[in-house]
N, C-alpha and C positions, 0 to 999 in steps of 0.2 A: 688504177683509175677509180676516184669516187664515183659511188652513185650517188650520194645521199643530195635531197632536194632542199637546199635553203631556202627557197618559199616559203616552205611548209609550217605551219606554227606548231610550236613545241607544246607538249602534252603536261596541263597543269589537272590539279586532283579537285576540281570545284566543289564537288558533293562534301568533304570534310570541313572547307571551309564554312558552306553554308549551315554546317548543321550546327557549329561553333557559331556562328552569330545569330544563328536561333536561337542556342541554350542561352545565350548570355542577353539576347533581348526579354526572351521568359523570365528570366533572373530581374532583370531592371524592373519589369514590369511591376512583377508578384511585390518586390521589396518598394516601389512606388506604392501601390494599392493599401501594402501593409502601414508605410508610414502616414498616408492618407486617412488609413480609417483610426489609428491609434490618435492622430490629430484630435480628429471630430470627437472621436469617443473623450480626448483630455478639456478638448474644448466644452464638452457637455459637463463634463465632472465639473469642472473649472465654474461652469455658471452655476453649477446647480449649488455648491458651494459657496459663491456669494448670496445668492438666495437666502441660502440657510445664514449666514451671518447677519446678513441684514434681517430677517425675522427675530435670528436669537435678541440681538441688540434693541431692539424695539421691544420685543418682550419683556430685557434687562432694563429698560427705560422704564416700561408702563410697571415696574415692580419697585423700584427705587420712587415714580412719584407717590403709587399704592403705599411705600411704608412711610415716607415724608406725610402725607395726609395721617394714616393712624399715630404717628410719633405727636402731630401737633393737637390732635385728638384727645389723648393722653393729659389727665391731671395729674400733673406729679405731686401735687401739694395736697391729694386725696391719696395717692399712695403712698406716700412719706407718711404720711395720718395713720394709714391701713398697717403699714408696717412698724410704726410706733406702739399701736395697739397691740397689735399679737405679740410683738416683746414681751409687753407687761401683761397679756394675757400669760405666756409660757413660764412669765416669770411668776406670777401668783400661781400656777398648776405645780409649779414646782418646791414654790414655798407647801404648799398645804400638800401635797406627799412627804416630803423630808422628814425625816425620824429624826427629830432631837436626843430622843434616849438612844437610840443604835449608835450615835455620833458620841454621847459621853461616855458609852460604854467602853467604848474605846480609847477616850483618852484615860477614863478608871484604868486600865490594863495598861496603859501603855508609857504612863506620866510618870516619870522618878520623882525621887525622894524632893532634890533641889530643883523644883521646877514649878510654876503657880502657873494658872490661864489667868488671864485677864480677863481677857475678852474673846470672841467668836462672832464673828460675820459670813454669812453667806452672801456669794456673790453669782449672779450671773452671766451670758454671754459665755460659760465657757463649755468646747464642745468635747473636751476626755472625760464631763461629769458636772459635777455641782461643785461650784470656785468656793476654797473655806479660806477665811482668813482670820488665822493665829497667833495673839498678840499674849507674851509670854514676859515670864520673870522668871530668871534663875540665877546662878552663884556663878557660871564661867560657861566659856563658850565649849566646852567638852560635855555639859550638859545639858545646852543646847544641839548639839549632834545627838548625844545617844536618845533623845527626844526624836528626833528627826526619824533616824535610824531604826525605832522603833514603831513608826507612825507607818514606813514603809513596807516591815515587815508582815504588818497586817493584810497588803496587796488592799486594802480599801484606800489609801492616799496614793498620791502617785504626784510627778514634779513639782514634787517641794522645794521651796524655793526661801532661804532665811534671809530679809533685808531689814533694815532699819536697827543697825545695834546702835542701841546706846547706852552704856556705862555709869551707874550715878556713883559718884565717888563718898558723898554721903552714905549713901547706904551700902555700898558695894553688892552693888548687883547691878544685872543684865539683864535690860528690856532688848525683846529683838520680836519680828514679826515673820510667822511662818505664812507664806502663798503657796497654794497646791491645787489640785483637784482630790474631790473625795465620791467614791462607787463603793456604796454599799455592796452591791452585787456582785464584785469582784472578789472582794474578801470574803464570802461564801462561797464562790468557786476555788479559791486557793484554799480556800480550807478543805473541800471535796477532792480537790486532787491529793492534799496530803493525808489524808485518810486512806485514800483508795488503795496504796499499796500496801498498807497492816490490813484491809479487811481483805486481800486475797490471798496473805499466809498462811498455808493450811495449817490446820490443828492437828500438835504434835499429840501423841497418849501419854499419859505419866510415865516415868521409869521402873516405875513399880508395880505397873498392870500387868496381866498374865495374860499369855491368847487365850481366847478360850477353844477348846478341844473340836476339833472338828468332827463331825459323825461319820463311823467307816462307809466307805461306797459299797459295800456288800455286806451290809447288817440286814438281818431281817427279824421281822418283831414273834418274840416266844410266841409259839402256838400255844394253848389251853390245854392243860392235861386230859389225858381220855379215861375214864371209868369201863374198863375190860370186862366187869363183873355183870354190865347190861342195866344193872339197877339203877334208877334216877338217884341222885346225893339225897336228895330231900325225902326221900322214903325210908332212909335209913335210920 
């Protein structure tokens, strides 16, 4: 025989359920809230942002009309003037420094046998030094190099440059022009570096020098004879 009462309503476990659609409303909530506030906090960024752009650009504005005003400001036809002048200011400082004699010194020393100057020009605008230009005569183009060659070895010329040959068949010879730059100063530095390593050769002694004798480390200097007799020398 059953007992059992089909009435009866069957036993569900509510307390688990509820406590799951608690955790998971807490969940919903907390992650609403969060993307709520992350919103407003992007939406503040977000304006404060255009703010700043539209200041920068306003500022970029009133700076482009500020240099439009000093551009038209601006005489160029007073500074094309201004910078004309100090050219030819730098250019006469540098005339009346220039050594003529230090420059023929060097070509004395450095000119072969088949070689004449003509002429010498300085030029300016050039910024490795003071521009020379060297208009020459000689018998062939081999001695115009060793010319060259030896202009450079001085370290005072530097990009030398030979243009303008021309051949007279009359005479047989060759004009040709040297371009370069010319620094005193540098040929006095190359001459100091090629000095400086014979002046740190130490000085050998002749082969024919003798040491001289060294003194014993245990000499010591004669004592003075003693007079035994008591009597002074000088009373004898």
């Amino acid at each position: 025989m059953i007992n059992t009462n089909l009435a009866t309503r069957p036993f569900y476990n509510d307390t688990a359920v509820r406590l799951w659609i608690a955790v998971l409303a807490v969940v919903v909530i907390a992650a609403s809230i969060f993307n709520v506030t992350r919103l407003t906090s992007y939406s503040h960024d977000d304006t404060t942002q255009a703010r700043q752009a539209i200041q920068d650009e306003e500022r970029a504005a009133a700076l482009r009309a500020r240099a439009t005003q000093l551009r038209a400001s601006v005489n160029t036809t007073q500074m094309d003037a201004a910078a004309i002048e100090a050219s030819q200011a730098n250019e006469l400082i540098d005339r009346r420094t220039f050594s003529w004699t230090e420059l023929f010194n060097h070509f004395e020393e450095t000119l072969p046998a088949e070689v004449r100057i003509t002429s010498v020009r300085q030029r300016s605008g050039d910024t490795a030094g003071t521009g020379i230009l060297i208009t020459i005569v000689a018998r062939s183009v081999d001695d115009v190099y060793e010319f060259t060659e030896k202009l450079k070895a001085t370290h005072a010329f530097s990009d030398l440059l030979v243009r303008d040959e021309t051949m007279d068949e009359t005479t047989n010879q060759l004009s040709a022009a040297i371009e370069g730059s010319y620094r005193p100063a540098a040929a006095q530095g190359g001459a100091a570096a090629a000095l400086a390593p014979e002046e740190q050769k130490p000085v050998e002694p002749p082969a024919d020098a003798k040491p001289e004798a060294a003194p014993a480390p245990n000499a010591r200097p004669a004592s003075p004879a003693r007079d035994t007799s008591g009597t002074p020398r000088g009373a004898r």
